[in-house]
PDB file of N, CA, C, O and CB in Angstrom:
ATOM      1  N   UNK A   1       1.194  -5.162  16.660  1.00  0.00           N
ATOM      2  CA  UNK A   1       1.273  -4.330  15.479  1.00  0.00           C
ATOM      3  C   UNK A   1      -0.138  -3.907  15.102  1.00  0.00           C
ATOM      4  O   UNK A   1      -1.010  -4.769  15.000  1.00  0.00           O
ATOM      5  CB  UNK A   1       1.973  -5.073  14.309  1.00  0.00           C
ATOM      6  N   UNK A   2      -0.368  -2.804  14.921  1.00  0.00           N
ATOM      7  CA  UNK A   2      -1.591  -2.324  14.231  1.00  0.00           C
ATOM      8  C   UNK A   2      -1.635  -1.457  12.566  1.00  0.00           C
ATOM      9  O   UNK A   2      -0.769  -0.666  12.195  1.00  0.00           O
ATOM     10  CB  UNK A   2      -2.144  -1.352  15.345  1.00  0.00           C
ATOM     11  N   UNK A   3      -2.777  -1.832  11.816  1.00  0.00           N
ATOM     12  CA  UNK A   3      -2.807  -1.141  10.840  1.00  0.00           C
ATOM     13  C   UNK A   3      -3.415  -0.264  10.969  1.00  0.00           C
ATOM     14  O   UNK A   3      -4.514  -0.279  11.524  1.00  0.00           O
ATOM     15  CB  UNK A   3      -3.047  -1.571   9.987  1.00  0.00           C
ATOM     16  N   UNK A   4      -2.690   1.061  10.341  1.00  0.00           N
ATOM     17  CA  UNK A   4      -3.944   2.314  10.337  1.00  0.00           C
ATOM     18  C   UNK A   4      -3.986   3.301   9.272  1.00  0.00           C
ATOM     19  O   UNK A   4      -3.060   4.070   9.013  1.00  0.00           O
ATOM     20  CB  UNK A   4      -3.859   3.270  11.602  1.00  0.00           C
ATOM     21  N   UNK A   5      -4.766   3.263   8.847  1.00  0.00           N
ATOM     22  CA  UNK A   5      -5.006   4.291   7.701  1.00  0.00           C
ATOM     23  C   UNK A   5      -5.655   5.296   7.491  1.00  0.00           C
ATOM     24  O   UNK A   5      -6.886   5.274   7.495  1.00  0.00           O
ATOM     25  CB  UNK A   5      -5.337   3.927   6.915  1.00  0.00           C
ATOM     26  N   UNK A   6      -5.162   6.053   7.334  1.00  0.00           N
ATOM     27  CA  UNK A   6      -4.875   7.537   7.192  1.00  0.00           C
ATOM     28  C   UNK A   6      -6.049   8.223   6.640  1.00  0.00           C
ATOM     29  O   UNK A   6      -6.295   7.601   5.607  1.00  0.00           O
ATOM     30  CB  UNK A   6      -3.658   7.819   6.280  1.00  0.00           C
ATOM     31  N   UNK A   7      -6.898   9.160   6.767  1.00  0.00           N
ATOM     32  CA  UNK A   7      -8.257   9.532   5.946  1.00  0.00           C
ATOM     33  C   UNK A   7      -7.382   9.926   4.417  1.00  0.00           C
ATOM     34  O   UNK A   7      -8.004   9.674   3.385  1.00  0.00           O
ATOM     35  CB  UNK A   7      -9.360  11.160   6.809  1.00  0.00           C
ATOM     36  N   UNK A   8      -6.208  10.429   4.300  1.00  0.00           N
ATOM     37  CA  UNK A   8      -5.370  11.071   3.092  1.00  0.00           C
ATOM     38  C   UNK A   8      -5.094   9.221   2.395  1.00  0.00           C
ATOM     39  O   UNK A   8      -5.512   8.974   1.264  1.00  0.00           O
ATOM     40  CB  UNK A   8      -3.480  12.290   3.790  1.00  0.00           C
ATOM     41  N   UNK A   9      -4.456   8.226   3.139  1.00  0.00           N
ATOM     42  CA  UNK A   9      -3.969   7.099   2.245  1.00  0.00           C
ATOM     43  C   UNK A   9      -5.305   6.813   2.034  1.00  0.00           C
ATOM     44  O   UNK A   9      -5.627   6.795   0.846  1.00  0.00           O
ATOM     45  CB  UNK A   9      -2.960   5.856   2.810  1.00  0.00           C
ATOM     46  N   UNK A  10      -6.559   6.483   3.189  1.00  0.00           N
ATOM     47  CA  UNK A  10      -7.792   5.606   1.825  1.00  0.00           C
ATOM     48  C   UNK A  10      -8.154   6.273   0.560  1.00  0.00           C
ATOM     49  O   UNK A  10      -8.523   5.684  -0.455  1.00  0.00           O
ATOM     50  CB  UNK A  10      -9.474   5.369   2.398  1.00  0.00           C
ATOM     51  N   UNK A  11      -7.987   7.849   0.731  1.00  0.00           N
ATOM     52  CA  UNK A  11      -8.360   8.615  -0.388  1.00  0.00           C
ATOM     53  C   UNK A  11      -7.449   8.567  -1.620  1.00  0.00           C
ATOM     54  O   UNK A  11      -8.112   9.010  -2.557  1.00  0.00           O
ATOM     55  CB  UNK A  11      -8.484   9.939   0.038  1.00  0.00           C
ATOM     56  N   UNK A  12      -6.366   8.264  -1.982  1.00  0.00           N
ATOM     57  CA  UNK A  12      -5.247   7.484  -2.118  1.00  0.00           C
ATOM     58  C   UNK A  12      -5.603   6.547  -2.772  1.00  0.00           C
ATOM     59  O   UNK A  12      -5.463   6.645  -3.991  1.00  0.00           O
ATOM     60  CB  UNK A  12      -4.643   7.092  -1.068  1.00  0.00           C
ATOM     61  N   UNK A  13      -6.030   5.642  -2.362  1.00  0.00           N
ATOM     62  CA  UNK A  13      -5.981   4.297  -2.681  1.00  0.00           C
ATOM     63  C   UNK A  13      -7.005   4.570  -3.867  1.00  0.00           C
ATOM     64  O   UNK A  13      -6.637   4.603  -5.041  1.00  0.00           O
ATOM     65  CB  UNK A  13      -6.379   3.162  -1.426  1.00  0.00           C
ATOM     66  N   UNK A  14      -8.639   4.809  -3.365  1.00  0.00           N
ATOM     67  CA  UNK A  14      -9.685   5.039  -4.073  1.00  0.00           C
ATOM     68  C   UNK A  14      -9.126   5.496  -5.513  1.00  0.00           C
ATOM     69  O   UNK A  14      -9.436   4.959  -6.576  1.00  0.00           O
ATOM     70  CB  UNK A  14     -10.579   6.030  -3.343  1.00  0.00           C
ATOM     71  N   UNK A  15      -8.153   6.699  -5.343  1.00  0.00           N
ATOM     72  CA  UNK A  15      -8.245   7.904  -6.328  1.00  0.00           C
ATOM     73  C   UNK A  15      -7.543   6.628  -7.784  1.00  0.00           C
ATOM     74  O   UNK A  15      -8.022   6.393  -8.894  1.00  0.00           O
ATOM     75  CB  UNK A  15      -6.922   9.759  -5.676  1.00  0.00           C
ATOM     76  N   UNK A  16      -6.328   6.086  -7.130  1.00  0.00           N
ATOM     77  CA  UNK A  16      -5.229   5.343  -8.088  1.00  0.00           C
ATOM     78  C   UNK A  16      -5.961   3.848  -8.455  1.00  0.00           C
ATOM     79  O   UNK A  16      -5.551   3.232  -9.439  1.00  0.00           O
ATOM     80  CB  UNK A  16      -3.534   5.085  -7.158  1.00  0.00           C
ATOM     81  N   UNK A  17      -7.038   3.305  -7.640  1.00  0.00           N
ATOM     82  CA  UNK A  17      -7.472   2.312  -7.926  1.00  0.00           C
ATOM     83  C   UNK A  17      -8.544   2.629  -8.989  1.00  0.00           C
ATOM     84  O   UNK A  17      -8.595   1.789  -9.888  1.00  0.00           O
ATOM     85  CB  UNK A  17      -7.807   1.668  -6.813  1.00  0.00           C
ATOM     86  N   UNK A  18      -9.513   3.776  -9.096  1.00  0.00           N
ATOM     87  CA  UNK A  18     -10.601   4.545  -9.958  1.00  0.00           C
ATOM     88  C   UNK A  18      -9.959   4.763 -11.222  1.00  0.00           C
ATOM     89  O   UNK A  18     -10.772   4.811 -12.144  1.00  0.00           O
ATOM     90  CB  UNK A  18     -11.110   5.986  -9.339  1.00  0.00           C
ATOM     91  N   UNK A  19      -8.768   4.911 -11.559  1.00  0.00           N
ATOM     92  CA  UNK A  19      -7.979   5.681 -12.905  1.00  0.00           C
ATOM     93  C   UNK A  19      -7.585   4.281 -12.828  1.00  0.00           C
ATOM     94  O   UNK A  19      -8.737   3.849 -12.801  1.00  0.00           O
ATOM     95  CB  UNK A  19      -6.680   7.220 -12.891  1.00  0.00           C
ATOM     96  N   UNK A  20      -6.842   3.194 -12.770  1.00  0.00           N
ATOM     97  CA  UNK A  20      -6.673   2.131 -13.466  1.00  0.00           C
ATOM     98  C   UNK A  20      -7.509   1.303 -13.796  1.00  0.00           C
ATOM     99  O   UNK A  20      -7.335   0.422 -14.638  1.00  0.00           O
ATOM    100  CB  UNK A  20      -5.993   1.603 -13.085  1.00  0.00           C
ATOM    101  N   UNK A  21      -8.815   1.569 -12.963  1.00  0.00           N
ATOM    102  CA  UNK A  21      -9.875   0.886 -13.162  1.00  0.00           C
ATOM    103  C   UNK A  21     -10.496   0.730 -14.650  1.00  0.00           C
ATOM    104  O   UNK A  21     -10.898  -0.203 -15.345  1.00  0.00           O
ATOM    105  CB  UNK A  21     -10.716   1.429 -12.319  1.00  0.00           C
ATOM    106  N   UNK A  22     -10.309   2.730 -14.828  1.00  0.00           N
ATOM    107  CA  UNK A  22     -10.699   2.915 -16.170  1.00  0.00           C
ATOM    108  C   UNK A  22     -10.291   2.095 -17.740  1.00  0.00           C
ATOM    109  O   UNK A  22     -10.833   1.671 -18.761  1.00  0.00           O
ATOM    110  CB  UNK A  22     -10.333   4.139 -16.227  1.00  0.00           C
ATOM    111  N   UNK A  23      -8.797   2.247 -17.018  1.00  0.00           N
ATOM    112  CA  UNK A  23      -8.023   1.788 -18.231  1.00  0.00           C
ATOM    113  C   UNK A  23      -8.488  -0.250 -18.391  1.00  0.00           C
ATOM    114  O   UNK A  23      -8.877  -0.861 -19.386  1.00  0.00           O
ATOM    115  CB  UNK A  23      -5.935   2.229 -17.791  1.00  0.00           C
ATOM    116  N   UNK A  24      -8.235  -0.730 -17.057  1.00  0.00           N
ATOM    117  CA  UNK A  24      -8.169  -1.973 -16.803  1.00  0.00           C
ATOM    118  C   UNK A  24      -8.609  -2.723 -15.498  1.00  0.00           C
ATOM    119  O   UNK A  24      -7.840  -3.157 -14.641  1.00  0.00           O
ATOM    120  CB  UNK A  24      -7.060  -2.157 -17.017  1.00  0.00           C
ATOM    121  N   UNK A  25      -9.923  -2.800 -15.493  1.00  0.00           N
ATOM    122  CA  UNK A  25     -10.455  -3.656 -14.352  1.00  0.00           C
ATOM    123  C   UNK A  25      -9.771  -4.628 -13.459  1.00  0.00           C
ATOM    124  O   UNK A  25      -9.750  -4.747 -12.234  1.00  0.00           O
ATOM    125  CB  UNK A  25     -11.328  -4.349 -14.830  1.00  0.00           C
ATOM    126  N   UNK A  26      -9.064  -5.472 -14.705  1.00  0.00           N
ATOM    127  CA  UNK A  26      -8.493  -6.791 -14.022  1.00  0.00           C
ATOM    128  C   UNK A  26      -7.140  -6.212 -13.469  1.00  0.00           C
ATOM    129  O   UNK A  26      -6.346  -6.979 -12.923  1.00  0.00           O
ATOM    130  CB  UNK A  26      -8.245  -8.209 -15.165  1.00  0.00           C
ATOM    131  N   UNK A  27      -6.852  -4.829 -13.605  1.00  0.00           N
ATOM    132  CA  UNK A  27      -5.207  -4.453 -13.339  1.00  0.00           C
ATOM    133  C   UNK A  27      -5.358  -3.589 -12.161  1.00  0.00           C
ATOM    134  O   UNK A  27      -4.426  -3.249 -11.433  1.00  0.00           O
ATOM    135  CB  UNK A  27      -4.315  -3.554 -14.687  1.00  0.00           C
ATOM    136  N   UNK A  28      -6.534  -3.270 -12.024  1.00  0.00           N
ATOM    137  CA  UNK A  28      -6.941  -2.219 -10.493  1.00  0.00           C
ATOM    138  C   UNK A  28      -6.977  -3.538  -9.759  1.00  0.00           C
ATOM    139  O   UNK A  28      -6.184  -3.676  -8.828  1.00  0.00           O
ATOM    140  CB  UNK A  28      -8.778  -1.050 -10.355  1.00  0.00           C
ATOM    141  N   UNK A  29      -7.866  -4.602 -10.087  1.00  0.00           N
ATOM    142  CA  UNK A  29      -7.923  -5.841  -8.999  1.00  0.00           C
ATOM    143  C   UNK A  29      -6.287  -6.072  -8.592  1.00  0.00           C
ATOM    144  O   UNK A  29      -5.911  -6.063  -7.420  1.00  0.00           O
ATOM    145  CB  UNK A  29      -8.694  -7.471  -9.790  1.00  0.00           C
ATOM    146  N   UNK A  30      -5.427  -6.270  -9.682  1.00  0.00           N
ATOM    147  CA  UNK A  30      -4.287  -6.758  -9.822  1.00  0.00           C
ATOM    148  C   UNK A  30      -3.516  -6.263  -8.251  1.00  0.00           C
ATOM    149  O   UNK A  30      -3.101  -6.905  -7.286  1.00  0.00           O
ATOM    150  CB  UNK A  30      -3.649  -6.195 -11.299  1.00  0.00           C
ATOM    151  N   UNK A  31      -3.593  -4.593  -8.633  1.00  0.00           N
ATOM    152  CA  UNK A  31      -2.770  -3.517  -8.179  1.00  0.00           C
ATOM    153  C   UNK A  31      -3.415  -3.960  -6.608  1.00  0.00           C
ATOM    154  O   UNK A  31      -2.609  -4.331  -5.755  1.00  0.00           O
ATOM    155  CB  UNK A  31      -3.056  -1.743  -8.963  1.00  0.00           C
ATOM    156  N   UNK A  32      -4.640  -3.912  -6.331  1.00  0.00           N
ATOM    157  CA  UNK A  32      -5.544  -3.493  -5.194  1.00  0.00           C
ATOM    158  C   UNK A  32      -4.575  -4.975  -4.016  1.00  0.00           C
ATOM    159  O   UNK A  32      -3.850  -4.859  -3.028  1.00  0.00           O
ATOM    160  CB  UNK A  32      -7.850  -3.714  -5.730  1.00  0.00           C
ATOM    161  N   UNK A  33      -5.194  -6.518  -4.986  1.00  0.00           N
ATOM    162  CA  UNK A  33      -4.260  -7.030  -4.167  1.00  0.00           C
ATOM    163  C   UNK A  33      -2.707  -6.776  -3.922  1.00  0.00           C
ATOM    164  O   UNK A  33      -2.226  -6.597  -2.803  1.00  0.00           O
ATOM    165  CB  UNK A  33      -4.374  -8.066  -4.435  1.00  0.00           C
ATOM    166  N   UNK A  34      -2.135  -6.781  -4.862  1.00  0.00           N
ATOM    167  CA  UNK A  34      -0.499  -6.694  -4.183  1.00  0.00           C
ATOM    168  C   UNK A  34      -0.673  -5.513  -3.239  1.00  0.00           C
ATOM    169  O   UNK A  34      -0.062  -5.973  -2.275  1.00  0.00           O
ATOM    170  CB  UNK A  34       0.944  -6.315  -5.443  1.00  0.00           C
ATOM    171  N   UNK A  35      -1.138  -4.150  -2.796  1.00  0.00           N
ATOM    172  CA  UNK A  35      -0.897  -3.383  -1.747  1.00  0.00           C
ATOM    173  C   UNK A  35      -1.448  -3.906  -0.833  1.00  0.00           C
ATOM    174  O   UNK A  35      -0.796  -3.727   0.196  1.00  0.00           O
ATOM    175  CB  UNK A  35      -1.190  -2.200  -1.819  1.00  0.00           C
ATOM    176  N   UNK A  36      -2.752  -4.739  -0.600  1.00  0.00           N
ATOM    177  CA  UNK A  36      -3.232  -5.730   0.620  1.00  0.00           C
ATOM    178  C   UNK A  36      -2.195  -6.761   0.982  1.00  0.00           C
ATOM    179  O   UNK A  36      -2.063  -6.811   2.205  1.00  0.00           O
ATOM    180  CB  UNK A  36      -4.589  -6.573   0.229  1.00  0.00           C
ATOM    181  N   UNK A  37      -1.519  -7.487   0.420  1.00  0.00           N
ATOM    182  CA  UNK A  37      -0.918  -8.558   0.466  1.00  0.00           C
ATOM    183  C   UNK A  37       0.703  -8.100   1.325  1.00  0.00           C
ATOM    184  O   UNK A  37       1.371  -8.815   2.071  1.00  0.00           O
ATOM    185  CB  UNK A  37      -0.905  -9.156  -1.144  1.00  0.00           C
ATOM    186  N   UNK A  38       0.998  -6.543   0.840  1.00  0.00           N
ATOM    187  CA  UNK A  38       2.038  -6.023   1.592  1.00  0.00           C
ATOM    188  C   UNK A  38       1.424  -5.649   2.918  1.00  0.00           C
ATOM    189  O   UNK A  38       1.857  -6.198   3.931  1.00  0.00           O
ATOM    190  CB  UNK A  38       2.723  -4.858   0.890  1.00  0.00           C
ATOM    191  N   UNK A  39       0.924  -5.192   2.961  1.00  0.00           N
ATOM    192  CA  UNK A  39       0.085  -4.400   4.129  1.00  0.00           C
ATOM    193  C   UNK A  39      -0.195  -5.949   5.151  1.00  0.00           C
ATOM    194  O   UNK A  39       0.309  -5.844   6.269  1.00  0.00           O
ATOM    195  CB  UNK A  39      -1.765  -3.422   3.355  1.00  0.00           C
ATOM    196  N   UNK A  40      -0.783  -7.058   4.934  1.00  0.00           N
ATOM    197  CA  UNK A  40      -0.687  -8.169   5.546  1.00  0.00           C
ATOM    198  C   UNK A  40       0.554  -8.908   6.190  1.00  0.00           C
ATOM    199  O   UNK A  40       0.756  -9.820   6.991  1.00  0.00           O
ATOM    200  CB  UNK A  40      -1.149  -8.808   4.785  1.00  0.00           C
ATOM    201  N   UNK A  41       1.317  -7.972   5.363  1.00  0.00           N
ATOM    202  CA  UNK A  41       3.050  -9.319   5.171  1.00  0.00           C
ATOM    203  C   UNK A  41       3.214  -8.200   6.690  1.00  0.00           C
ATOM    204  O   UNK A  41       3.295  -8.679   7.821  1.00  0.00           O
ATOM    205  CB  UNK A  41       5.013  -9.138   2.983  1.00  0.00           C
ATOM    206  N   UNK A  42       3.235  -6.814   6.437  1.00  0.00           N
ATOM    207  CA  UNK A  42       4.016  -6.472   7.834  1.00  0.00           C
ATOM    208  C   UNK A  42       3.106  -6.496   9.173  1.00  0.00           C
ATOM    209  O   UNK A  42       3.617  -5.981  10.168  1.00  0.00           O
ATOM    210  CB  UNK A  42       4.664  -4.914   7.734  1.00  0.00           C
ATOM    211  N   UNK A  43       1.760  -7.064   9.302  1.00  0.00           N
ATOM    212  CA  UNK A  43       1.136  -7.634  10.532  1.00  0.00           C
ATOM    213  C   UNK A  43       1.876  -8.609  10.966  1.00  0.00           C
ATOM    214  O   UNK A  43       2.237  -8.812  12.125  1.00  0.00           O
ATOM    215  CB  UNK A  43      -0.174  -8.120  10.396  1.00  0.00           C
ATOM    216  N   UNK A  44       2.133  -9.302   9.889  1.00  0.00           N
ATOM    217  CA  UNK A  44       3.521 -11.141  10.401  1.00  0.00           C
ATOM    218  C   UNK A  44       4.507 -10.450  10.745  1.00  0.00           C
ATOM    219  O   UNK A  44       4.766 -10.653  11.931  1.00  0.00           O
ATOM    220  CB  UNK A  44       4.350 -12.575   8.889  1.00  0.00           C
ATOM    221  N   UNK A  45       5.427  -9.464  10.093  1.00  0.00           N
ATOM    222  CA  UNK A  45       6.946  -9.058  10.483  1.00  0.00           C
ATOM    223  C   UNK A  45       7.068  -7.131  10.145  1.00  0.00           C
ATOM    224  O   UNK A  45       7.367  -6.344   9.247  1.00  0.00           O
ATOM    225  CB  UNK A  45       8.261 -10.195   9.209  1.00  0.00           C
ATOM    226  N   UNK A  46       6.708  -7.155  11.244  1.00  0.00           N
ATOM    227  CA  UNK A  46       6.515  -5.561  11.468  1.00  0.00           C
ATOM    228  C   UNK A  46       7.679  -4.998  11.341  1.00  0.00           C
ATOM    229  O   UNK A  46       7.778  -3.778  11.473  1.00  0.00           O
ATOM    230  CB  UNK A  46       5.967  -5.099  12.807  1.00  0.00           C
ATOM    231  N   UNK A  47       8.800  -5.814  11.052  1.00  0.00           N
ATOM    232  CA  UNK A  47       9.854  -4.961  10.884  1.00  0.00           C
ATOM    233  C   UNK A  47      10.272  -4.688   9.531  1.00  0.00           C
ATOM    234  O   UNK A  47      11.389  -4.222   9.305  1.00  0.00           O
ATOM    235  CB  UNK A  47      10.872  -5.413  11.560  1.00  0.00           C
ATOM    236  N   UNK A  48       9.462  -4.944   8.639  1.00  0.00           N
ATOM    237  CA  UNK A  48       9.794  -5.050   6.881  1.00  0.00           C
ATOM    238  C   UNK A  48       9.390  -3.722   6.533  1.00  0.00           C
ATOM    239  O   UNK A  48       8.475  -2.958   6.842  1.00  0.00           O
ATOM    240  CB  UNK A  48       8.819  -6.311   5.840  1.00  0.00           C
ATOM    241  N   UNK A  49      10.529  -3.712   5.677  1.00  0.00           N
ATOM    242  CA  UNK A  49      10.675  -2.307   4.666  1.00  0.00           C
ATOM    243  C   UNK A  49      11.741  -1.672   5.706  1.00  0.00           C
ATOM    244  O   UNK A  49      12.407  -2.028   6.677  1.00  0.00           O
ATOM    245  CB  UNK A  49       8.957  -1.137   4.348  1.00  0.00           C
ATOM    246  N   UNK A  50      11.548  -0.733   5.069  1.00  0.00           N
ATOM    247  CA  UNK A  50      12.699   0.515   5.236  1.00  0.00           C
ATOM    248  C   UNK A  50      12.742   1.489   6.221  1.00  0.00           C
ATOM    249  O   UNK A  50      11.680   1.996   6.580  1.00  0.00           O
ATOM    250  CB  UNK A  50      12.708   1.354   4.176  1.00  0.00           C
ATOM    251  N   UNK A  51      13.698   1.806   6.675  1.00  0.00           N
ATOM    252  CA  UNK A  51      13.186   2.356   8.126  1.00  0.00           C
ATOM    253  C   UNK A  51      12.712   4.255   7.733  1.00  0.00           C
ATOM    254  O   UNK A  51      13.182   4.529   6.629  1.00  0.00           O
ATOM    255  CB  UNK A  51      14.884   2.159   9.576  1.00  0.00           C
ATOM    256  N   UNK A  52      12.276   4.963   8.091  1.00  0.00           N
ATOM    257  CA  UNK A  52      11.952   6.891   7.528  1.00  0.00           C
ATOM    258  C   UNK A  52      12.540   7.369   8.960  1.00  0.00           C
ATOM    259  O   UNK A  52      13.137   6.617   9.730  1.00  0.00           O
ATOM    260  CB  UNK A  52       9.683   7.650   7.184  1.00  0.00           C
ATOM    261  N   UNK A  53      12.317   8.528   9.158  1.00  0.00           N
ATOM    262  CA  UNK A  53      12.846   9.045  10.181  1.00  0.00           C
ATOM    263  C   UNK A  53      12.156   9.190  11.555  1.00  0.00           C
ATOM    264  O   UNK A  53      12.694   9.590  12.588  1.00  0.00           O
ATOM    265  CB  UNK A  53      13.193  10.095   9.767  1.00  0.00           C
ATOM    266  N   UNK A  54      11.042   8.849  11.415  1.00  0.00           N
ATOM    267  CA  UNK A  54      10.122   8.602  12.058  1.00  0.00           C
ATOM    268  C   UNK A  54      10.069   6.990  12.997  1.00  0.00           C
ATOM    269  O   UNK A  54       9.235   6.165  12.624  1.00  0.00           O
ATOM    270  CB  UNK A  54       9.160   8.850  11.058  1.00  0.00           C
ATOM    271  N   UNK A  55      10.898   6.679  14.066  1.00  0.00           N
ATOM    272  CA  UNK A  55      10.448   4.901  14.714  1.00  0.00           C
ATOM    273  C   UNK A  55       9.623   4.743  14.671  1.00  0.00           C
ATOM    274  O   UNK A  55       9.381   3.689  15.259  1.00  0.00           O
ATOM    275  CB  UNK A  55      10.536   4.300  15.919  1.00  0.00           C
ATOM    276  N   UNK A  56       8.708   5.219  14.235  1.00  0.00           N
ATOM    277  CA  UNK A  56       6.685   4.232  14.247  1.00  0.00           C
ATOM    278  C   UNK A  56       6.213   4.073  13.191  1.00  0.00           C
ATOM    279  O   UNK A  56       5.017   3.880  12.974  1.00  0.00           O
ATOM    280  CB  UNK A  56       5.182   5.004  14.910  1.00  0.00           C
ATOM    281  N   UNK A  57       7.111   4.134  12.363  1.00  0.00           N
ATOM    282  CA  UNK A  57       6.886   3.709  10.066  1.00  0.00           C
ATOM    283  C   UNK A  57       8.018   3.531  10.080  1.00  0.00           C
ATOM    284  O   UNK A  57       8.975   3.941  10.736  1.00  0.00           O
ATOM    285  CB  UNK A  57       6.389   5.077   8.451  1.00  0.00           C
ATOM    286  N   UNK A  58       7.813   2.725   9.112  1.00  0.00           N
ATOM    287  CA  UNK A  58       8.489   2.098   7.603  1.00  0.00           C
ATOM    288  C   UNK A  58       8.408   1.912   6.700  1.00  0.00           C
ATOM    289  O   UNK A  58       8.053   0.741   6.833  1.00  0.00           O
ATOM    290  CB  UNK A  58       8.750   1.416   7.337  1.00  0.00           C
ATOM    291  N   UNK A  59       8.432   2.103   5.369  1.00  0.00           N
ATOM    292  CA  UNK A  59       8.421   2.394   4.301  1.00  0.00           C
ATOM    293  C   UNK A  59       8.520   1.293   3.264  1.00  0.00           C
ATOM    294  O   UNK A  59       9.614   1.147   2.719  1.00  0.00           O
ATOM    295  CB  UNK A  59       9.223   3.223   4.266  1.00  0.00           C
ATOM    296  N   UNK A  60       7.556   0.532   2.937  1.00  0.00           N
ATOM    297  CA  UNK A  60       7.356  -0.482   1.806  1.00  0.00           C
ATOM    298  C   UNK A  60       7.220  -0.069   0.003  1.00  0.00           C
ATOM    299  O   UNK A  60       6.570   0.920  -0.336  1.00  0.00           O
ATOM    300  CB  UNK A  60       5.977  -1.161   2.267  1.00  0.00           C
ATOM    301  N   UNK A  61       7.643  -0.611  -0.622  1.00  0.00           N
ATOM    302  CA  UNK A  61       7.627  -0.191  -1.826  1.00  0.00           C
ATOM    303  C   UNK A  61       6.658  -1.574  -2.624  1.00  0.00           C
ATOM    304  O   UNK A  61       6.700  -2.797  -2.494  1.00  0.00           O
ATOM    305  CB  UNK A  61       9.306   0.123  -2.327  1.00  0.00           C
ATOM    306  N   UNK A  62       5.734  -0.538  -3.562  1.00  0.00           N
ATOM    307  CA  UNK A  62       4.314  -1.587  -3.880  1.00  0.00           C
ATOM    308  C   UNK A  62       5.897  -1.944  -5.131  1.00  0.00           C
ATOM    309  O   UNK A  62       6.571  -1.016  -5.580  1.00  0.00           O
ATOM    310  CB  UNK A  62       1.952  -0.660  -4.647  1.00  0.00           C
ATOM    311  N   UNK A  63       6.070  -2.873  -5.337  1.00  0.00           N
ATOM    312  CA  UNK A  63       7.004  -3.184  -6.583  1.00  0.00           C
ATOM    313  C   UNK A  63       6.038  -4.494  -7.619  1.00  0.00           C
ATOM    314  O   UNK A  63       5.934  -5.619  -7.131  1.00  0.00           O
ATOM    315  CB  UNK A  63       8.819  -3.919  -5.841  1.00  0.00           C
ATOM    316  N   UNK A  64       5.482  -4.240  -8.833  1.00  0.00           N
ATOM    317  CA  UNK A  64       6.295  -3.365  -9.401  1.00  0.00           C
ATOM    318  C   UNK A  64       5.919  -2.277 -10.105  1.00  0.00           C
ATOM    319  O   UNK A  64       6.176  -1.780 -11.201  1.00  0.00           O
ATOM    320  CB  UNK A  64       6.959  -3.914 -10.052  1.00  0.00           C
ATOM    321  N   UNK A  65       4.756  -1.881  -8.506  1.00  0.00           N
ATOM    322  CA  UNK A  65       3.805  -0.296  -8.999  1.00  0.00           C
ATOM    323  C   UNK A  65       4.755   0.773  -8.717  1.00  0.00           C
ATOM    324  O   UNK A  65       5.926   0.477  -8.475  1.00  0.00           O
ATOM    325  CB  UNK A  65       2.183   0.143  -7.961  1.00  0.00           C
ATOM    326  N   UNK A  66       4.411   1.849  -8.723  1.00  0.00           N
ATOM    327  CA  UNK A  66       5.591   3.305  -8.362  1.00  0.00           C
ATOM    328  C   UNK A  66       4.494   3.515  -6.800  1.00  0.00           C
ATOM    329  O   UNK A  66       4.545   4.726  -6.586  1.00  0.00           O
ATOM    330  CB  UNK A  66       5.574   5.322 -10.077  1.00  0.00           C
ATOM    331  N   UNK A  67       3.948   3.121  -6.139  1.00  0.00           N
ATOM    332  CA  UNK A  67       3.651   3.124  -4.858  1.00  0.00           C
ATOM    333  C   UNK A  67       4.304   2.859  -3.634  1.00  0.00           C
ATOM    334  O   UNK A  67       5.010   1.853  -3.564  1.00  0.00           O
ATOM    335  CB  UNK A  67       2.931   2.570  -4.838  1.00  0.00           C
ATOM    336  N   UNK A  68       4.150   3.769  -2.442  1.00  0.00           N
ATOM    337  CA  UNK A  68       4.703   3.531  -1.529  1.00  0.00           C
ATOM    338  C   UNK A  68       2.928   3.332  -0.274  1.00  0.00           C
ATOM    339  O   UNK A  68       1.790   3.799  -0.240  1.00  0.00           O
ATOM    340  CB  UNK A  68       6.045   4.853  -1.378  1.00  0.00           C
ATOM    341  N   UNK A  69       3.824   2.304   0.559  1.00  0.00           N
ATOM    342  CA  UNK A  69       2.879   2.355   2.025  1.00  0.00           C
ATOM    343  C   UNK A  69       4.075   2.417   2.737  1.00  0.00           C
ATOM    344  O   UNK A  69       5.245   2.087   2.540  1.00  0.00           O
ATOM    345  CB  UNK A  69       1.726   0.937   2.543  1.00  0.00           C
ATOM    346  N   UNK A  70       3.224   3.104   3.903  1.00  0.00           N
ATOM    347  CA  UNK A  70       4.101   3.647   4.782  1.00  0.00           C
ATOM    348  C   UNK A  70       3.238   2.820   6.553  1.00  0.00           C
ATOM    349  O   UNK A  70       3.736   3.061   7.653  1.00  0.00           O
ATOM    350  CB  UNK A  70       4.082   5.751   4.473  1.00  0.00           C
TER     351      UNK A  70
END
């Protein structure tokens, strides 16, 4: 299994982690881990989340942010 990210998802990440930052430091940390911690879980079981139409993604939901990784 490999992770790969997208020049569009790091920009992504930056943009939504910078605006909660504003509001709440400790809640961008918050946010930043739970999308690492998913992103880790499917290196162990690459078959988690949801399948898209695409066989080479799947579709995780950051819960209980409104984020998706793909």
């Amino acid at each position: 299994m490999k992770v790969r990210y997208t020049p569009d998802a790091i920009a992504d990440l930056r943009e939504i982690l910078a605006y909660i930052e504003k509001q709440s430091p400790r809640g961008a940390s918050k946010v930043h881990a739970r999308i690492q911690r998913l992103i880790n879980l499917t290196l162990d079981h690459p078959h988690v989340g949801a399948r898209t139409s695409s066989k080479r993604s799947r579709r995780l939901v950051v819960r209980p942010y409104p984020y998706l990784i793909f």
